[in-house]
C-alpha positions as CSV (number, residue, x, y, z in Angstrom):
1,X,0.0,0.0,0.0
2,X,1.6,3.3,-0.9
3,X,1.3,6.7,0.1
4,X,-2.2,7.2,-1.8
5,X,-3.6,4.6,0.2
6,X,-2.1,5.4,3.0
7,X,-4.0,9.0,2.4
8,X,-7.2,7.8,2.4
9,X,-6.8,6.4,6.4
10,X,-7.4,9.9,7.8
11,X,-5.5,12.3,9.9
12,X,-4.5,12.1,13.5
13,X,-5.5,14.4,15.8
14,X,-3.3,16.3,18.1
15,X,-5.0,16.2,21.1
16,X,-3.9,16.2,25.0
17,X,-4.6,13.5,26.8
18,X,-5.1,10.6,23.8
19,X,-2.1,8.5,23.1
20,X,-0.8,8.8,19.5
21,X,-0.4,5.2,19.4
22,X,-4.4,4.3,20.3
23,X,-5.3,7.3,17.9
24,X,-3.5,4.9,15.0
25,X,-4.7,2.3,16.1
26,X,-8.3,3.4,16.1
27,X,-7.6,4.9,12.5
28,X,-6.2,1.1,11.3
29,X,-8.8,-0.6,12.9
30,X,-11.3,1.2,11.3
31,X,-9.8,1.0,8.1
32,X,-9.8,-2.8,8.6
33,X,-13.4,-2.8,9.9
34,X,-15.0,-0.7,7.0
35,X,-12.9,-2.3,4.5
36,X,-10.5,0.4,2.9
37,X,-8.2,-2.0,3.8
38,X,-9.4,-5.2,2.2
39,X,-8.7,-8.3,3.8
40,X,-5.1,-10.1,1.8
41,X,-4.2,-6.8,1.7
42,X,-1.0,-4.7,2.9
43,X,-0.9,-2.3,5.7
44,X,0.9,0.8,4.9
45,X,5.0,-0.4,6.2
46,X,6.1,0.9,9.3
47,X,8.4,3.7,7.7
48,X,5.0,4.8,5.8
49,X,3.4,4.9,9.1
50,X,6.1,6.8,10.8
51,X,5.7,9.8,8.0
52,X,2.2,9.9,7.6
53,X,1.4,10.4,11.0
54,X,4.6,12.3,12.5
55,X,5.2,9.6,15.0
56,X,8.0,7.4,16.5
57,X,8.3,3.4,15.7
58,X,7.8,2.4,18.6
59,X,4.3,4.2,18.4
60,X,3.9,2.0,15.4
61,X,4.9,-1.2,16.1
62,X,2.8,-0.7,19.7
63,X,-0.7,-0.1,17.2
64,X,0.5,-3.1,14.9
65,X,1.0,-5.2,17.8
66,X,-2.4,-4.7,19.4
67,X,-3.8,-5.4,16.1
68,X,-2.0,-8.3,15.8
69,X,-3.1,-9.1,19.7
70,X,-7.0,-8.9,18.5
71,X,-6.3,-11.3,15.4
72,X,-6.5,-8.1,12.8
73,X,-3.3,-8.5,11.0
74,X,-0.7,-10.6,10.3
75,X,2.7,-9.9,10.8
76,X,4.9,-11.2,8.5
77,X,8.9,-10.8,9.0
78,X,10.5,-9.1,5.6
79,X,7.2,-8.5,4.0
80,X,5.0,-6.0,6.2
81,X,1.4,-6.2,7.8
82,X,-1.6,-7.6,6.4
83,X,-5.2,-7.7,6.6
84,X,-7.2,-10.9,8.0
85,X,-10.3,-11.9,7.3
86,X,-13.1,-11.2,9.6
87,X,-14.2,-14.3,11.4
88,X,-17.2,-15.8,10.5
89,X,-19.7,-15.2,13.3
90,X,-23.1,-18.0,14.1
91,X,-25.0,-15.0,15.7
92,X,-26.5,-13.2,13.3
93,X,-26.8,-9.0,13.6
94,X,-30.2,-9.2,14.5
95,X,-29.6,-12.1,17.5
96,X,-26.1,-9.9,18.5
97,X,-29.0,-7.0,19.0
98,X,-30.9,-9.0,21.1
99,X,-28.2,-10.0,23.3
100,X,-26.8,-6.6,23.6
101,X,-30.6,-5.6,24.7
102,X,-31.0,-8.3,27.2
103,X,-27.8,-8.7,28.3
104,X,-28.1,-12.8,29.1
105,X,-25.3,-13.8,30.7
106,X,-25.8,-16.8,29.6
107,X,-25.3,-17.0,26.1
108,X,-22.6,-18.9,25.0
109,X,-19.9,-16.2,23.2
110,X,-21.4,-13.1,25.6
111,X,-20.5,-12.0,29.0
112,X,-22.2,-9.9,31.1
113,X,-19.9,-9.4,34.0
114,X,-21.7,-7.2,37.2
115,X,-18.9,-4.8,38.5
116,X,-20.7,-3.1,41.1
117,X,-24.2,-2.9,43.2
118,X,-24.3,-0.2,45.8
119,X,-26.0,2.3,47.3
120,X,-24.9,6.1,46.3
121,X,-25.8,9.9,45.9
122,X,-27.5,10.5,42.8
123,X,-25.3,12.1,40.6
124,X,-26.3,15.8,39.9
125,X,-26.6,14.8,35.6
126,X,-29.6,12.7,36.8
127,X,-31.0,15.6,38.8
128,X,-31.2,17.4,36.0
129,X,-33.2,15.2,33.3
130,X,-35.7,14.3,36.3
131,X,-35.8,16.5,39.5
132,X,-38.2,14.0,40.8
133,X,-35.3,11.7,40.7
134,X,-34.8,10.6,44.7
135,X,-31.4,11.5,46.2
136,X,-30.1,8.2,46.5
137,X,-29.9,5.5,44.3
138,X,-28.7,2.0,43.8
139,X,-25.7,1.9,41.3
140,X,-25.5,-1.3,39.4
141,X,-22.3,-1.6,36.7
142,X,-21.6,-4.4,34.7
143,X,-19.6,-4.9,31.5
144,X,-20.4,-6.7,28.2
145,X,-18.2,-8.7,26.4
146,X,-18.5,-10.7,23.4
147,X,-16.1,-13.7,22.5
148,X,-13.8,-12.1,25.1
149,X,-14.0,-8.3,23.8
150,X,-15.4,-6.2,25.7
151,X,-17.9,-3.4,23.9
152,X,-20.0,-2.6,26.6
153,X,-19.9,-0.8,30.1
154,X,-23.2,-0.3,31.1
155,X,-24.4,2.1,34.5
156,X,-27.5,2.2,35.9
157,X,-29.5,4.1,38.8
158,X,-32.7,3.0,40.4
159,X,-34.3,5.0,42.6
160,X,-34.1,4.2,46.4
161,X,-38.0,3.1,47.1
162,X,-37.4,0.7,44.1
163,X,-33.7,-0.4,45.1
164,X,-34.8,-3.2,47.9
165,X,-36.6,-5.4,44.5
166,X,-32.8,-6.0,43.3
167,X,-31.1,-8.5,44.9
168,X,-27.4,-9.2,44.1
169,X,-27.9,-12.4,43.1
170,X,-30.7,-11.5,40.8
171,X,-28.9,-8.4,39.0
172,X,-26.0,-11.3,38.4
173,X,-28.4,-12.9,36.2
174,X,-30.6,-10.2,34.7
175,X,-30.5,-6.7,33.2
176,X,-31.6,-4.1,35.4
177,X,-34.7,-3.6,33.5
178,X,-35.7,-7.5,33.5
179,X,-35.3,-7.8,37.0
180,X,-37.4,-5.1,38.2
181,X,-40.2,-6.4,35.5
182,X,-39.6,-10.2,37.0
183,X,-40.7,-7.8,40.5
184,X,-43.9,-5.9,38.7
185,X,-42.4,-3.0,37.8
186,X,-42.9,-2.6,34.2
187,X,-41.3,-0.1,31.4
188,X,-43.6,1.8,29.2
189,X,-41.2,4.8,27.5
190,X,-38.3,5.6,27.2
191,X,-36.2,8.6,26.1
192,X,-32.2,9.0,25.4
193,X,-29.4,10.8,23.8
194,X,-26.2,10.1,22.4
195,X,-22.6,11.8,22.9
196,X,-19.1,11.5,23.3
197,X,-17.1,11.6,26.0
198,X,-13.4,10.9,27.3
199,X,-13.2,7.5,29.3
200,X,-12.2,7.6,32.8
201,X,-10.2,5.3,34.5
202,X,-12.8,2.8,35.2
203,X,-14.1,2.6,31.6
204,X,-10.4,2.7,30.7
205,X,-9.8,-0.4,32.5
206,X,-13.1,-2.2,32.2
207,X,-13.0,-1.9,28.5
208,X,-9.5,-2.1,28.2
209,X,-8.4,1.4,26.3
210,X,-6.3,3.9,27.5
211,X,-7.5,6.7,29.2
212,X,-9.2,9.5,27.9
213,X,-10.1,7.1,25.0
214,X,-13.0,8.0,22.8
215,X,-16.1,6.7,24.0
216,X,-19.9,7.0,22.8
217,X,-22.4,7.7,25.6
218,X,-25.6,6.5,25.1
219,X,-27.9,7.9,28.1
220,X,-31.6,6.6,28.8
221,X,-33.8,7.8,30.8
222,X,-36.7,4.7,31.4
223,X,-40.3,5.5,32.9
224,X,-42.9,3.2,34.1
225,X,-46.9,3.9,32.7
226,X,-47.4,6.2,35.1
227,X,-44.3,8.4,34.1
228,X,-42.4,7.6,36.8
229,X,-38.7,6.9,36.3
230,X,-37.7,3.5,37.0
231,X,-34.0,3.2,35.8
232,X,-31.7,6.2,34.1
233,X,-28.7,4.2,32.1
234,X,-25.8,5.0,30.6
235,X,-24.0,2.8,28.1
236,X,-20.2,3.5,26.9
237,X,-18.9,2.1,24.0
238,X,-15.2,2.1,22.0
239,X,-16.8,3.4,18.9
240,X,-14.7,1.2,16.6
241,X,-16.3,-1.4,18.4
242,X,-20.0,-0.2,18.0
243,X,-22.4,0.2,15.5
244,X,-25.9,1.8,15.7
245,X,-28.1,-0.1,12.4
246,X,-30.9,1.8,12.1
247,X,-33.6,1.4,9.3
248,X,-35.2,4.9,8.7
249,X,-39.1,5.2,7.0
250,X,-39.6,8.7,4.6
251,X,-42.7,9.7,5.2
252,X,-44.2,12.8,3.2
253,X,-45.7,15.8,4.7
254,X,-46.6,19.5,3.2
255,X,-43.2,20.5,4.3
256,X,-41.3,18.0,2.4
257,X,-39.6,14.7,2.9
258,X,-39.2,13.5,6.9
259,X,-37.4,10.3,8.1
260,X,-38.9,8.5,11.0
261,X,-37.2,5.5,13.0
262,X,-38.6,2.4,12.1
263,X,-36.5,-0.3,14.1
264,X,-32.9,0.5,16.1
265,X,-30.5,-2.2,16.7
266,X,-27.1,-1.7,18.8
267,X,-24.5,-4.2,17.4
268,X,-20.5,-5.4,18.0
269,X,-18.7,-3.6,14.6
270,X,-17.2,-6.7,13.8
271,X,-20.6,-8.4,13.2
């Protein structure tokens, strides 16, 4: 792959507080995943690298390597870096959605790992979407991985008069929202919005990037049929780990063409 090619990767950018060598990383992987860089094909070499992106060797050989690590690339001695096929999944998209919705511990290639059930101060973020919201809440963190990656770090608050429904050991078999519908509470809406933000040390280590990695913040703020919130979560994801498939409807009004949300899945990018 020559200089061209190597073009059409994307710039770096120089910002505090990411490493240049998980910024190239990202850039390869996503080249990889979205096929600019077919699979049988050559990586830009490591000199190519070097120039392109103003950094050192060891910067390269460190994003290489974790490639490599994740079953990417192949490293070949003499003859440069190249592109592996994607494994062939049995879980279709549609059955990685479902899993990712449920999170079912149980399923053979997924983990659901609970990190952490406890009672804490509602953080002032939660205040602020619902100021009905009690003051304390319980906290229950888990992480999601699929044949051993994880994608997903998942946080959510229940309010305190609904907190003594949720055992341990139930929460270390079913999603938040499963559990408290298993107990008669049941969701009826639900409203959230997406962003990005900079992962702190537990999402660093939980999804194992580097901190200050890019992550997308999915927040979700679920309500019972009487309006009352039951749960507000917050799922982080690597986004070259992540895809949102959507399929959009055009509806036509006097105002021209609109697109409306026909059905939303959340699924692994390497699916």
């Amino acid at each position: 792959m020559k200089d061209k090619a190597a073009d059409e990767l994307g710039d770096m950018a120089r910002r505090r507080g990411i490493c240049y060598y998980h910024q190239l990383y990202t850039i390869l992987l996503r080249a990889l995943t979205d096929g600019t860089i077919a699979a049988g094909t050559a990586l830009p070499s490591e000199s190519e690298l070097m120039v392109r992106y103003e950094v050192s060797r060891n910067t390269v050989r460190r994003a290489l390597g974790r490639l490599e690590d994740e079953k990417r690339i192949v490293r070949r001695r003499g003859s440069g870096s190249y592109a592996r096929s994607l494994p062939k999944s049995d879980i279709s998209a549609d059955a990685m959605a479902e899993i990712v919705q449920s999170e079912d511990a149980h399923r053979p290639q997924t983990v659901a790992r609970l990190l952490r059930v406890q009672q804490v101060d509602t953080p002032g973020f939660i205040k602020r979407r619902d100021s009905r919201f009690t003051a304390t809440s319980l906290m229950v963190q888990r992480c999601l991985s699929f044949n051993s990656v994880p994608f997903l770090l998942t946080t959510s608050h229940v309010p305190q008069h609904l907190a003594a429904k949720l055992a341990r050991s139930l929460l270390s078999r079913q999603a938040v929202l499963i559990a408290l519908e298993s107990q008669g509470i049941k969701p009826f809406s639900a409203e959230q919005m997406t962003t990005a933000v900079a992962a702190d040390s537990i999402a660093a280590r939980h999804l194992d990037i580097e901190p200050a990695s890019p992550l997308l913040s999915i927040h979700r703020l679920v309500r019972d049929g009487d309006g009352r919130t039951i749960e507000y979560q917050v799922m982080q994801y690597p986004p070259e780990r992540f895809l949102i498939h959507e399929k959009l409807l055009i509806e036509r009004a006097d105002a021209g063409l609109r697109w409306s949300k026909s059905t939303s899945a959340h699924v692994p990018a390497w699916l």
